[in-house]
C-alpha angles and dihedrals in degrees: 000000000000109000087220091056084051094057085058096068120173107273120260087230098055089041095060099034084057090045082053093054094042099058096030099246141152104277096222082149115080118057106245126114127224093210141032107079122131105238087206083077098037079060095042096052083044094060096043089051088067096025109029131062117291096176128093112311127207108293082235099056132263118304101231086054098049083050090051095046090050093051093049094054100056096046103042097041099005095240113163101226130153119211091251107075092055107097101188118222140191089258147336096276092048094048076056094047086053098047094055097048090056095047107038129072120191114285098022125143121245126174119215112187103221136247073071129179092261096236095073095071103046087043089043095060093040088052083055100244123113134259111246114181135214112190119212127198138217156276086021099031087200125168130214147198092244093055106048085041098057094056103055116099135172090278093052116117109164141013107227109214132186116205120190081029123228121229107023094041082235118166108203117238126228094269096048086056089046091055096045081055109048087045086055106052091033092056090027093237118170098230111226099204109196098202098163087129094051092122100039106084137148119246104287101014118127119200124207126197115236079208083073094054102044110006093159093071095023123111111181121203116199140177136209087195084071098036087052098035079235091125083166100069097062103214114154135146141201113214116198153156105309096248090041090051087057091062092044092054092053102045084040084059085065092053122045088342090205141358128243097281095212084062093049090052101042092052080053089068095038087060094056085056107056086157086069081082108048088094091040086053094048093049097048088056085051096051087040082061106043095060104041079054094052101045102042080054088066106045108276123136103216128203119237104269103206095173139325113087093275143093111205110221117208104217099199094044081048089061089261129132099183120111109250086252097054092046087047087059102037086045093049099044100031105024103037102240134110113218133169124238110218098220100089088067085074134064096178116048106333123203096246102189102074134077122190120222130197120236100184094102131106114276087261087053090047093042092050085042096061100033084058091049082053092061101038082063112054082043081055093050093049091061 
């Protein structure tokens, strides 16, 4: 086979998702929620199907949704952004495809701190950069300044950070941010913030844009999809310096070209009702809850989840010897539920005695979902 093709390997996500379907199990795996919505949106992108545009759109984005965008920012996290410098994507992994094709060149240097969404390696080396790793451990998944420093190196362009970070569920803290930053303007590296999770925060967790500490190298990459819990519509931006912005727009024409316009304009009107959220967020704590509960009922030692839709599980500290692939597989195929191993997140050294579930599910899905860990590991602890 063509090494490049083997860069490009099935995602963990639609390998699991698949072992779910195929064994009939509870999909705790894949990232996406079955509640949370706002109807009122649902309504709103209803009527403008019949009623709005559903031709090509402007590449950019329209311009009602830049405008709104541009309003939520400043007012949720007081970013001073112009719509011009939004460039909408057909989601939030393609406004990061086009972003690295407009700022890399072969043979540039990008840092992915690992455990990594498993889409910015394989992008980064079509896109002809290099992979460069930073390895985080747990159970704090803390970086620091050392480690992104000492892999820098004369070829290296951009910093790529996750925040809210998938797949800990991780929030970083003041001095990580700190640290991101001062690597960044001492070595001159653009900062690619993936942010998609922004709005999707524990009880008690604050969330800070790396596009407020350094806006003049951050590109910040976003998702309605995530905002909405509507992971289906694929609406995401990227948002950047105003010349940079220009770039992304124009590599971003030779991929989607343009997003479905009805879409664009309904999230427009989600983002002038924030309110809309306030249920969604309350359902999602208590589903948090639920299944921490449930799980540390039956045995499991749990990571902190600080944001992001999922609750990372430690296998050793849990009583299991299994690698987190081989529990992925016996708890798909014996016990009836779909989780994720964290491993494929790596490409260095990975931790291999975690899995990550998703808690954004309705209280009978929970409830399946831990009775079937429950099995899974009791199946694990035979062995």
């Amino acid at each position: 086979m063509n090494p490049q093709f083997e860069a490009m390997p099935v995602s963990i996500f639609e390998e699991m998702s698949l072992a779910a379907a195929r064994h009939g199990a509870v999909n705790l795996g894949q990232g996406f929620p079955d509640f949370g919505w706002p109807e009122p949106l649902l309504d709103e992108a209803a009527r403008l199907l019949r009623e709005g545009s559903n031709q090509y759109p402007p590449s950019r984005g329209l311009p009602v949704l830049r405008e709104a965008l541009a309003a939520f920012y400043a007012d949720r996290q007081q970013l001073a952004l112009a719509p011009e410098q939004f460039v909408v994507t057909s989601g939030a992994t393609e406004a990061i495809a086009a972003v690295l094709l407009a700022a890399l060149e072969p043979g540039d240097g990008a840092i992915v701190i690992a455990p990594a969404y498993d889409a910015y390696a394989p992008l980064i080396r079509r896109a002809g950069g290099m992979v460069q790793e930073v390895v985080l451990r747990p159970p704090s998944w803390r970086i620091d300044r050392d480690l992104l420093a000492a892999v820098v190196t004369s070829a290296t362009k951009m910093l790529v950070v996750n925040n809210p970070h998938n797949p800990t569920g991780r929030v970083l803290d003041a001095e990580e941010l700190a640290a991101v930053v001062a690597v960044a303007r001492e070595h001159d590296l653009l900062i690619v913030s993936d942010e998609v999770w922004e709005e999707v925060l524990a009880p008690g967790a604050r969330f800070t844009s790396l596009a407020s500490l350094a806006p003049e190298r951050t590109i910040k990459i976003g998702s309605a999809g995530k905002i909405f819990s509507l992971t289906g519509w694929k609406v995401g931006w990227a948002a950047a310096p105003r010349q940079l912005a220009d770039v992304i727009a124009r590599a971003h024409q030779y991929l989607t070209f343009a997003t479905p316009p009805h879409l664009q304009a309904a999230v427009a009107t989600g983002l002038r009702h924030i309110e809309w959220l306030d249920a969604p967020r309350e359902g999602f704590g208590s589903a948090r809850r639920r299944l921490a509960e449930g799980l540390e009922a039956a045995g499991f030692v749990l990571l902190p989840s600080e944001g992001t839709y999922f609750q990372c599980v430690d296998l050793v500290a849990s009583g299991i010897a299994l690698d987190d692939r081989t529990f992925a597989d016996l708890a798909v195929a014996h016990a009836g539920t779909a989780v994720i191993p964290l491993s494929p997140f790596t490409e260095g050294k990975p931790e291999r005695g975690l899995v990550r579930l998703c808690f954004a599910k309705h209280d009978a899905t929970i409830d399946a979902g831990i009775a079937a860990m429950t099995k899974a590991r009791e199946l694990a602890r035979a062995l």
